[in-house]
BAFI-3210 file (N, C-alpha, C; in Angstrom, 3 decimals, decimal comma, padded with zeros to 6 digits):
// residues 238
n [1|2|3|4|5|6|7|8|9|10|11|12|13|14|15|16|17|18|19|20|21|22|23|24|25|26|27|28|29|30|31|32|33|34|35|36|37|38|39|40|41|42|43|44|45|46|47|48|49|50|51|52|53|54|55|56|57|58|59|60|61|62|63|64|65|66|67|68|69|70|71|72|73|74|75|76|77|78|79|80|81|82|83|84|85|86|87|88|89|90|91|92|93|94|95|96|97|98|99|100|101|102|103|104|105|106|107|108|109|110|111|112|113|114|115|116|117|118|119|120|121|122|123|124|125|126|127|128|129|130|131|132|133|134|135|136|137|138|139|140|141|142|143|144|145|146|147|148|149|150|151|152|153|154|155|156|157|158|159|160|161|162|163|164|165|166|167|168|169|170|171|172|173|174|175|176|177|178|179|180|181|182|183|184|185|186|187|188|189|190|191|192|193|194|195|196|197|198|199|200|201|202|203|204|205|206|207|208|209|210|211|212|213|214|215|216|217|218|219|220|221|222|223|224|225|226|227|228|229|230|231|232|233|234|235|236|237|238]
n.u [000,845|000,387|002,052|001,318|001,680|004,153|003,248|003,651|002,308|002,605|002,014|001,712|-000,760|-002,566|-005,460|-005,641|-004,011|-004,494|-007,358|-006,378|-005,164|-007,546|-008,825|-006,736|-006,511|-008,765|-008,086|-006,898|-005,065|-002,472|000,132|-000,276|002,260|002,770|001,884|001,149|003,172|005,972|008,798|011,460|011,068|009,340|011,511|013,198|011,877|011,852|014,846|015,055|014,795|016,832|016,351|014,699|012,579|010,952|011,250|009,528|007,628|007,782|007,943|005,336|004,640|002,690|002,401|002,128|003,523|004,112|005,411|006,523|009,314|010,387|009,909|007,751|009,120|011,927|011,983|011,472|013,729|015,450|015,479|014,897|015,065|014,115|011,515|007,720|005,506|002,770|001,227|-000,410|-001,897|-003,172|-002,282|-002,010|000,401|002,256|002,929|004,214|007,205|007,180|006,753|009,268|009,810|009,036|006,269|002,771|000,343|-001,486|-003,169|-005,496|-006,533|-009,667|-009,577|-011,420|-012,714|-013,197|-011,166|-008,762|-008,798|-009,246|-006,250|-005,224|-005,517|-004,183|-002,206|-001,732|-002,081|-000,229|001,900|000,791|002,572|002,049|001,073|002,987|002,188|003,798|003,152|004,796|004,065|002,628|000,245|-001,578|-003,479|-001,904|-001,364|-003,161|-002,044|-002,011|000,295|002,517|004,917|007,303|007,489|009,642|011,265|009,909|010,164|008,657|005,674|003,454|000,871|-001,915|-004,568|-007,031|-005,389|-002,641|000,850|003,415|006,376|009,700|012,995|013,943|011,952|008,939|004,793|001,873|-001,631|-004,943|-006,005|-006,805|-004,724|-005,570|-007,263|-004,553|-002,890|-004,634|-004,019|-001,575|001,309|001,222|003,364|005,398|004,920|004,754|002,275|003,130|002,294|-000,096|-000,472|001,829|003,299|006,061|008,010|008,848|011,954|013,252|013,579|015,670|016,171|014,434|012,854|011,378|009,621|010,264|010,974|014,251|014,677|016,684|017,844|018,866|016,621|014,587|011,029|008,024|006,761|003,227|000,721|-000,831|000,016|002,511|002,090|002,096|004,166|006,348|005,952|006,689|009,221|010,324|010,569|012,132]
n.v [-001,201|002,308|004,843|007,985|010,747|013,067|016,626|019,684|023,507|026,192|029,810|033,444|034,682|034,169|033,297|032,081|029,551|028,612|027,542|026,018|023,713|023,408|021,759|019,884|018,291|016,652|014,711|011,696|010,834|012,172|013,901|015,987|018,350|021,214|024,185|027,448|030,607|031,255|030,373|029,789|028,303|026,351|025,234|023,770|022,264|020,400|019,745|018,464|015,864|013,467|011,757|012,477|011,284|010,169|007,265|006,329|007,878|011,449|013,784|016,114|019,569|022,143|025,474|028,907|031,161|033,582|035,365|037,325|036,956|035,202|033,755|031,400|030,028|030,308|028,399|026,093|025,234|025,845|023,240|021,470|018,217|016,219|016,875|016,858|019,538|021,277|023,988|026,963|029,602|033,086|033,770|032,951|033,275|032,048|029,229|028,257|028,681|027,001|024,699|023,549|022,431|019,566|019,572|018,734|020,053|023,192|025,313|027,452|030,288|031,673|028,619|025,402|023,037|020,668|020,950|021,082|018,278|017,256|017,311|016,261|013,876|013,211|013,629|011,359|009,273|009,757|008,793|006,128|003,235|001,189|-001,176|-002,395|-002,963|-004,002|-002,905|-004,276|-003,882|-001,497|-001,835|-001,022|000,896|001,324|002,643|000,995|-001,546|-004,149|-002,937|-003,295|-002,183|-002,275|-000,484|000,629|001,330|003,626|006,982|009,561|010,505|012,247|014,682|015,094|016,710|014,369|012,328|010,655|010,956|008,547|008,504|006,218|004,840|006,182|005,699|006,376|006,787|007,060|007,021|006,490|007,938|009,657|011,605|011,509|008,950|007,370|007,953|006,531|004,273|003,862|003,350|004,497|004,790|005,065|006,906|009,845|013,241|016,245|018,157|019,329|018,107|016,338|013,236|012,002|008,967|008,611|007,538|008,813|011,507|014,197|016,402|019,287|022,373|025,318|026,134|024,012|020,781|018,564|015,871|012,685|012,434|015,254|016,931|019,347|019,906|021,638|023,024|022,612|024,658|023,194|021,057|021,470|021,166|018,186|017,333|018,630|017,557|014,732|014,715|016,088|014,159|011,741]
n.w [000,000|-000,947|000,200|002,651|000,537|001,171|001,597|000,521|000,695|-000,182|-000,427|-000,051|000,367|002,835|002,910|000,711|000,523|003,306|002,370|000,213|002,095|003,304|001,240|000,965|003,082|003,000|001,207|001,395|000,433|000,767|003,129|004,383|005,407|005,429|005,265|004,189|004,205|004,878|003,125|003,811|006,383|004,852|003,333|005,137|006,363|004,525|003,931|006,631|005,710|005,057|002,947|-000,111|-001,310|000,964|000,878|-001,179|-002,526|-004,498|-002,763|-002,850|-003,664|-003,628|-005,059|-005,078|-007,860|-008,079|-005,481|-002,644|-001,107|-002,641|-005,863|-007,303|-009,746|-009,046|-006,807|-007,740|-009,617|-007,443|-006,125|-007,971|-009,275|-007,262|-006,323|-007,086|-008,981|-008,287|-009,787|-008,583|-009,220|-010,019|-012,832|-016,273|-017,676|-017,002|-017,309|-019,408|-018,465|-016,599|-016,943|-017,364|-015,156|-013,580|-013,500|-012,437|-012,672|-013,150|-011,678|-012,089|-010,174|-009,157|-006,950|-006,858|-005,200|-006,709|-009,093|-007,505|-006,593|-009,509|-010,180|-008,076|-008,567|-011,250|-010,588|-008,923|-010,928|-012,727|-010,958|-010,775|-011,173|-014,759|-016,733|-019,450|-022,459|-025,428|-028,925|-031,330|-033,941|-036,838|-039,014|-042,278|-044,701|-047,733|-051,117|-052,537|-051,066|-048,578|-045,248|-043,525|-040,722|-038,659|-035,454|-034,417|-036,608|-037,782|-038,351|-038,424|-038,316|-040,713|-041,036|-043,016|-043,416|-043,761|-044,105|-043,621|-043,717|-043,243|-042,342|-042,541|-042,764|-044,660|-046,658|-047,805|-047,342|-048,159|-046,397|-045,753|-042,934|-039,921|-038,015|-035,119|-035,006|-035,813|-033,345|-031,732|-032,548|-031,863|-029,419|-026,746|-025,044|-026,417|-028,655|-029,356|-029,697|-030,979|-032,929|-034,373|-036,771|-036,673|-035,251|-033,524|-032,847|-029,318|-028,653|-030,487|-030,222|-029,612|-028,333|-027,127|-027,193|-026,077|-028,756|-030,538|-031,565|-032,099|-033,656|-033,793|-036,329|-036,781|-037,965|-037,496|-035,811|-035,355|-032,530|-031,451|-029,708|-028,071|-028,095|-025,853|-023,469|-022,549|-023,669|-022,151|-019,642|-020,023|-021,389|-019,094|-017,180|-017,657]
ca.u [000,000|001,311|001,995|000,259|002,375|004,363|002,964|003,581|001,673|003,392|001,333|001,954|-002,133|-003,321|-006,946|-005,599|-003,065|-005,888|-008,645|-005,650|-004,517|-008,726|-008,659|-005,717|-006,569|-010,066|-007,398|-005,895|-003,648|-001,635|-000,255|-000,015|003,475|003,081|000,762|002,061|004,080|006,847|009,534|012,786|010,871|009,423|012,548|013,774|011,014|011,983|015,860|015,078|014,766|017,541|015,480|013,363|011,887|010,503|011,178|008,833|007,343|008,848|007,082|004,571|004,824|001,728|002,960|002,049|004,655|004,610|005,500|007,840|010,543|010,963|008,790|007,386|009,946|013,043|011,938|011,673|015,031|016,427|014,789|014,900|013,785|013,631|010,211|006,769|005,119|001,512|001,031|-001,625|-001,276|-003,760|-001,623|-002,200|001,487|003,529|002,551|004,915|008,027|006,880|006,622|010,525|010,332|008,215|004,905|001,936|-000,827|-001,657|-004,664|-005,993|-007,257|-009,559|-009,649|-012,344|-012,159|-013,075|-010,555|-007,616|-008,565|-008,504|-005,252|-004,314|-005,705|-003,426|-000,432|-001,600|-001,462|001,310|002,672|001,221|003,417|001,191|001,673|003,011|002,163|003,981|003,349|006,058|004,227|001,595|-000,562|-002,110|-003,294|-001,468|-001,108|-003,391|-001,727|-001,603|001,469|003,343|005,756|007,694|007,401|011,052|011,326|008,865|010,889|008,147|004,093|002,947|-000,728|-002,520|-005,995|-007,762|-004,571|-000,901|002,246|004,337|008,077|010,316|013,754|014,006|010,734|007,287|003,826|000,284|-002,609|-006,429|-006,653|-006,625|-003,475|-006,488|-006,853|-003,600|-002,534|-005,160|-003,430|-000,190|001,060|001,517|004,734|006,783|004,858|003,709|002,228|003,754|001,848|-001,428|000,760|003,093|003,742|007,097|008,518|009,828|013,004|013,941|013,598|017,123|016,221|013,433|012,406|009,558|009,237|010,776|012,258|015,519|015,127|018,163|018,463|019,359|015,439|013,567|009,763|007,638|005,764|002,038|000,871|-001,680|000,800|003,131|002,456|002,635|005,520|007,470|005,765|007,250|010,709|011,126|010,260|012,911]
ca.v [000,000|003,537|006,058|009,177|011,324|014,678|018,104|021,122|024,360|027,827|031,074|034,559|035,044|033,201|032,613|030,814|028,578|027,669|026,981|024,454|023,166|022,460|020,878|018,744|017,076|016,248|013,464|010,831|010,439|013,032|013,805|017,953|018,557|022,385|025,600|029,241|031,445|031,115|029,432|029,184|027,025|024,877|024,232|023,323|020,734|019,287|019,520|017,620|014,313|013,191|011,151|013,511|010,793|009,395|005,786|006,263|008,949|012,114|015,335|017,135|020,731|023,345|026,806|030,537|031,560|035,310|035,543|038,486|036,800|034,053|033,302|029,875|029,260|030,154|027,520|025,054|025,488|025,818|022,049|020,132|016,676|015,049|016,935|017,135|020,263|021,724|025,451|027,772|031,349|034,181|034,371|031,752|033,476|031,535|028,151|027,280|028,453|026,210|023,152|023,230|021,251|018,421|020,356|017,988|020,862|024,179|025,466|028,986|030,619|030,382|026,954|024,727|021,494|019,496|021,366|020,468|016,965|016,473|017,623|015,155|012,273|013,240|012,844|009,613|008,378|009,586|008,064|004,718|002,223|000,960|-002,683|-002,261|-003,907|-002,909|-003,411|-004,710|-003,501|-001,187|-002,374|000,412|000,365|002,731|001,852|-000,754|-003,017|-003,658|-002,881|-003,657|-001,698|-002,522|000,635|000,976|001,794|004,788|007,915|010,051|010,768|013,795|014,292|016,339|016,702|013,523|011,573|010,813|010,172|007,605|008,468|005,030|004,474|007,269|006,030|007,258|005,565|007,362|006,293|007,585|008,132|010,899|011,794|010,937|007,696|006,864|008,013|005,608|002,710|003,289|002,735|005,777|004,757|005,020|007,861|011,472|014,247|017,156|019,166|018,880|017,339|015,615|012,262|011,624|008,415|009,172|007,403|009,292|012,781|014,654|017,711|019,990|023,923|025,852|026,125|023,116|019,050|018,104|014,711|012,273|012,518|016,020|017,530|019,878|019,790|022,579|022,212|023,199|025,094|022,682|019,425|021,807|020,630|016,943|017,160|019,257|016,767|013,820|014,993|015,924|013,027|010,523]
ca.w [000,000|-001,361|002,045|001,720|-000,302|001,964|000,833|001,223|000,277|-000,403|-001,506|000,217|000,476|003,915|002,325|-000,352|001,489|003,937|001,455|-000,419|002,926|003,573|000,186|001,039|004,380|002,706|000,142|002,183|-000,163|000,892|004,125|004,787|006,088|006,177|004,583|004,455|003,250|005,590|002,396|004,620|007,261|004,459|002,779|006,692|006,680|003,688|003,896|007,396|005,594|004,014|002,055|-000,307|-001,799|002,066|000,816|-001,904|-003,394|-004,686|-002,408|-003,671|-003,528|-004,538|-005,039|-005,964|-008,483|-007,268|-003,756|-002,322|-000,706|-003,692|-006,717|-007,345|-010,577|-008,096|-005,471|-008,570|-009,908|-006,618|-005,490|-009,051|-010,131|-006,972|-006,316|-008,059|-008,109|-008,623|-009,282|-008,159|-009,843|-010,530|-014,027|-016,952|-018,916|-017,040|-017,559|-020,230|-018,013|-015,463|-017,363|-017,474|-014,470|-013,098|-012,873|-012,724|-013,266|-013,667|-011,342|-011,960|-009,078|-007,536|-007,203|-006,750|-004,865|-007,799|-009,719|-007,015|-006,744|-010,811|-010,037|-007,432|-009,755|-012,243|-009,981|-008,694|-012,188|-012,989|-010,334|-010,420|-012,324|-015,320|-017,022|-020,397|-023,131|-026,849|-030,082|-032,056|-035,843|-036,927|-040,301|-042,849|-046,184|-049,180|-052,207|-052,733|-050,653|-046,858|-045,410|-041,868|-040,634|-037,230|-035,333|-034,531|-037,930|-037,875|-038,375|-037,775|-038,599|-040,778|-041,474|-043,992|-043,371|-043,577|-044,539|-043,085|-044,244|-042,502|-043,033|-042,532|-043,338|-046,246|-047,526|-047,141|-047,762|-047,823|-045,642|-045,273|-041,484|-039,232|-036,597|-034,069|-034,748|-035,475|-032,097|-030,555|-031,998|-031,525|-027,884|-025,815|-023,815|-027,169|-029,835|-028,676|-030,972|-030,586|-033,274|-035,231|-037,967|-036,563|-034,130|-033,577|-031,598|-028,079|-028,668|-031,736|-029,999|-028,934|-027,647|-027,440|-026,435|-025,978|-029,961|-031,960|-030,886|-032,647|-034,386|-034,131|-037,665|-037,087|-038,469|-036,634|-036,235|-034,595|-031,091|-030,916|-028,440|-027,479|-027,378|-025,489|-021,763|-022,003|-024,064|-021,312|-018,950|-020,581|-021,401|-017,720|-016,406|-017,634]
c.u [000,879|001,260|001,704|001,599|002,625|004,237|002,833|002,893|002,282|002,538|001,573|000,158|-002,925|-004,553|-006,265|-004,978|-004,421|-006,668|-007,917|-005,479|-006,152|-008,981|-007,562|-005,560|-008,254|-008,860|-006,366|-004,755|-002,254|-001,631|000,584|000,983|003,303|002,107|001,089|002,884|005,181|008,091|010,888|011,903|010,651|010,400|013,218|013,468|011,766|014,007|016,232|015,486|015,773|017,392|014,441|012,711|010,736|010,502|010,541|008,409|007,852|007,340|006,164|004,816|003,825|002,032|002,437|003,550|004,817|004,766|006,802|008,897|011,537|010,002|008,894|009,097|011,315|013,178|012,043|013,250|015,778|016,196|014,924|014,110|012,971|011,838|009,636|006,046|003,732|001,074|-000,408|-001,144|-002,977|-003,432|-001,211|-000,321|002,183|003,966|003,247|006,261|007,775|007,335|008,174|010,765|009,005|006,783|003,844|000,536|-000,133|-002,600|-004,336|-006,348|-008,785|-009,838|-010,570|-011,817|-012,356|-012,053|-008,820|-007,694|-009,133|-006,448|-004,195|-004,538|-004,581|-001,918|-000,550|-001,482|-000,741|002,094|002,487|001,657|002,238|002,234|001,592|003,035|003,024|003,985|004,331|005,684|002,915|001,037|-001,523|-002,299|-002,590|-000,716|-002,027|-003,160|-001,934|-000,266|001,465|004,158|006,524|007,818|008,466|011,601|010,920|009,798|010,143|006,449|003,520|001,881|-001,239|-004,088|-006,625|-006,263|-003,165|000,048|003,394|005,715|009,050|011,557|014,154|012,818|009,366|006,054|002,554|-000,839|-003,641|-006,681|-005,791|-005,590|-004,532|-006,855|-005,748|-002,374|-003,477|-004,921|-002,113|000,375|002,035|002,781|005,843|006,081|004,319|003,649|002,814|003,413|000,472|-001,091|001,659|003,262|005,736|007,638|009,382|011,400|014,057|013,940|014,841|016,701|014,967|013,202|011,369|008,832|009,417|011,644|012,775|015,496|016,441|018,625|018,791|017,734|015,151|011,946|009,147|006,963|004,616|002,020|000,108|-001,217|002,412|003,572|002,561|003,656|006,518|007,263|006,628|008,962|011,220|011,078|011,035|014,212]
c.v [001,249|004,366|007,376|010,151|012,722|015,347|018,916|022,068|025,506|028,270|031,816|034,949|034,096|032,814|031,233|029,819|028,027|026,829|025,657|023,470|022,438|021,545|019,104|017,920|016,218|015,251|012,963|010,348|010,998|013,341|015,306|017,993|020,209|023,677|026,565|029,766|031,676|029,767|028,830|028,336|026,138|024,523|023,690|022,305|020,255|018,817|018,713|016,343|014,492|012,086|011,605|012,425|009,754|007,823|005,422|006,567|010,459|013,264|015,772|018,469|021,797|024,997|027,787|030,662|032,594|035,297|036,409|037,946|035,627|033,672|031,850|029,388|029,243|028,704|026,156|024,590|025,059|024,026|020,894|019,243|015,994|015,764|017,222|018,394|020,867|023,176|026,264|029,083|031,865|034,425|033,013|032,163|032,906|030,004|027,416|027,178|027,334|025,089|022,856|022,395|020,437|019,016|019,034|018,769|021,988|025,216|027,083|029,551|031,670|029,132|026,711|023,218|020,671|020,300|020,576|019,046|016,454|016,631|016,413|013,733|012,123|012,653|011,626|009,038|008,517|009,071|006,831|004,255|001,347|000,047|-002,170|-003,220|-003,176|-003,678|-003,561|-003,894|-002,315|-001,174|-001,024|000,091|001,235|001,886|000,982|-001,526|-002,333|-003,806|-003,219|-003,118|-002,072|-001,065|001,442|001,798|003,189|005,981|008,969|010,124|012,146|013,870|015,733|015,845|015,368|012,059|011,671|010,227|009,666|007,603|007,101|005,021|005,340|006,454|006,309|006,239|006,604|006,594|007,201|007,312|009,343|011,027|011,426|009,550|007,026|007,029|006,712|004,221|002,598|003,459|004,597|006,309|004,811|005,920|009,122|012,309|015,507|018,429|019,013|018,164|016,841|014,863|011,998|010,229|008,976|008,700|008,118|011,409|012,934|015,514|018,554|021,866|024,585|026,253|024,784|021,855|019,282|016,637|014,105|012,107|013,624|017,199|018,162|020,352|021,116|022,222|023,237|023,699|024,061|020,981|019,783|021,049|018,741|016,439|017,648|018,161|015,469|013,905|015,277|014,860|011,412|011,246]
c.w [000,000|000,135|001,299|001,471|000,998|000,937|001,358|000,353|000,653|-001,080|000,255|000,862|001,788|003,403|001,167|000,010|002,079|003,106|000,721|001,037|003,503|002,640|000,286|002,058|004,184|001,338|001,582|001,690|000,233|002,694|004,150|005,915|006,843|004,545|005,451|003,501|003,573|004,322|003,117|005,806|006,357|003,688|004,091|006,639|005,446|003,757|005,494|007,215|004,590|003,069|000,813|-001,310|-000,754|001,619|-000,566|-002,837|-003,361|-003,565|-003,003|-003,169|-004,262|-004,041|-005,697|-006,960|-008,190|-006,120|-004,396|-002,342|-001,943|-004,910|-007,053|-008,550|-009,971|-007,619|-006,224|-009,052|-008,341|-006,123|-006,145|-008,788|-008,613|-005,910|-007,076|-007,481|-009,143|-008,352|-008,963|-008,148|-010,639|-012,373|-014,971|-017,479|-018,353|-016,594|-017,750|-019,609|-016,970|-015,734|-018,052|-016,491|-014,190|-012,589|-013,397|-013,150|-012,788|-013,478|-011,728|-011,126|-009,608|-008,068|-006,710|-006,272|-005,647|-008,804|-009,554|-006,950|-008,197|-010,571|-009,296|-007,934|-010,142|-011,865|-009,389|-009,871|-012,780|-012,421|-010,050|-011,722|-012,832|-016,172|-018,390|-021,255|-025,074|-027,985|-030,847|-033,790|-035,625|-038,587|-040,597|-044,540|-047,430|-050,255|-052,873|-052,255|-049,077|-046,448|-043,880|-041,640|-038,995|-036,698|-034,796|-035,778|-038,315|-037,819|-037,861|-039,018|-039,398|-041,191|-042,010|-043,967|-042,971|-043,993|-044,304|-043,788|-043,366|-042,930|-042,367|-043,060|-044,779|-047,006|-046,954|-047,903|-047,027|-047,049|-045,031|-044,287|-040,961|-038,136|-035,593|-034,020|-035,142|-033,772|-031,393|-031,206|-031,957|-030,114|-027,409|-025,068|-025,005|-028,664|-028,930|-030,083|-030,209|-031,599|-033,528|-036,118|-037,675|-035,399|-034,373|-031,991|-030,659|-028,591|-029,563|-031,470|-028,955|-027,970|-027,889|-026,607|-027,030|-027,722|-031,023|-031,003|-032,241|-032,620|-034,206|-035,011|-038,073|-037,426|-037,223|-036,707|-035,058|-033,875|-031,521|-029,828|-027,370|-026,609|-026,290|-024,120|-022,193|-022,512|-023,062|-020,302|-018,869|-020,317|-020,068|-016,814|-016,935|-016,783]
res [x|x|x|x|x|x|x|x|x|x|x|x|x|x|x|x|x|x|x|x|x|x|x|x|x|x|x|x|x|x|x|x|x|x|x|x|x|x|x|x|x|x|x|x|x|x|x|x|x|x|x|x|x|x|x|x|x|x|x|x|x|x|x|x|x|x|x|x|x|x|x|x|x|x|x|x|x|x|x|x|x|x|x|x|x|x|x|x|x|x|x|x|x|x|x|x|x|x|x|x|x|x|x|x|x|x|x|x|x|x|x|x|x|x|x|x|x|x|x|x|x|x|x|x|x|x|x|x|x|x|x|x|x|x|x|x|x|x|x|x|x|x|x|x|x|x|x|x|x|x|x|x|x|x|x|x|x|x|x|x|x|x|x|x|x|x|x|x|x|x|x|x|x|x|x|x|x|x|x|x|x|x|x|x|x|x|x|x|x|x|x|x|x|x|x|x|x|x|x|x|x|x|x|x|x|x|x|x|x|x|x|x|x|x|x|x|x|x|x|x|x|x|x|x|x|x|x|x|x|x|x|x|x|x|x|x|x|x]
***
């Protein structure tokens, strides 16, 4: 059985702290270390354990990004991978800096208790370990014929309207279906889209920033804005 996850809560605004900190003893999942605005005690609490993963799971951490004495993307930076963290900001623009590190959401204020606990879903399933299963090929028809491709092979996905083109090995091959259902059959733990036009396998992505991934064949493809977050999600999380 999972132990309820330590969390802490940082914002500058006592109402709002409270109202998360009533939110967060109403999930048993979680077990409320500390709420306030007081940041040098809670990095105290946490630099207590020299464990920051308590045996288990990595911290949670829900934060304002504006505060006086430190702003939320500081306290990120200063803390890294080995916590997860969930923001709570008045201010949608700074979303995309965020999602440079391990952010699991993205609340708006005010929050709503069904708002914060989609929130804490999300990080339970991100955090539970899920049984993989992978396909070895994926089958398509162009040409006239049916074809097979092993999906190792797959260089990357580009789709024009009602119809994609499967790039492979320096060759290519037409096929009438939509980037929407070709995402729902190819397996999740090894393709992401990353535009409206374009899947590219995880393994075959170098590098990426807030506009464009770097292909290991050197190509660069442009990020949507819309496949932005679970691409930053992703990439920080190996």
């Amino acid at each position: 059985m999972m132990k309820p996850i330590p969390c802490i809560i940082l914002d500058d605004e006592p109402m709002a702290y409270k109202l998360l900190a009533d939110y967060a003893e109403k999930r048993p999942e979680l077990n409320l270390v500390y709420a306030g605005d007081d940041i040098t005690h809670a990095l105290s609490l946490l630099k207590q354990n020299p464990d920051p993963h308590h045996g288990q799971a990595h911290p949670l951490i829900i934060l304002d990004i504006q505060m006086p004495a430190m702003n939320g993307l500081d306290i990120m930076k200063l803390l890294g991978k080995d916590y997860d963290f969930i923001i709570s900001s008045a201010y949608a623009e700074f979303a995309l800096q965020s999602y440079a590190f391990t952010v699991i959401d993205y609340l708006l204020k005010p929050i709503s208790q069904q708002r914060f606990n989609q929130a804490i879903d999300k990080h339970l399933a991100w955090k539970t370990p899920k049984t993989i299963q992978t396909k070895a090929y994926i089958q398509f028809r162009a040409d006239r014929k049916d074809h097979r491709i092993e999906l190792s092979k797959i260089d990357y996905i580009e789709g024009l309207k009602d119809y994609l083109i499967i790039h492979f090995e320096g060759q290519k091959l037409m096929t009438l279906e939509t980037m929407k259902e070709m995402m729902n059959r190819l397996p999740a733990e090894e393709f992401i889209r990353i535009h409206r036009s374009i899947i590219l396998p995880k393994k075959k992505i170098k590098a990426i920033d807030a506009h464009q991934v770097q292909h290991h064949n050197g190509d660069f493809f442009p990020v949507g804005e819309t496949f932005k977050e679970e691409l930053f999600r992703w990439f920080k999380s190996l």
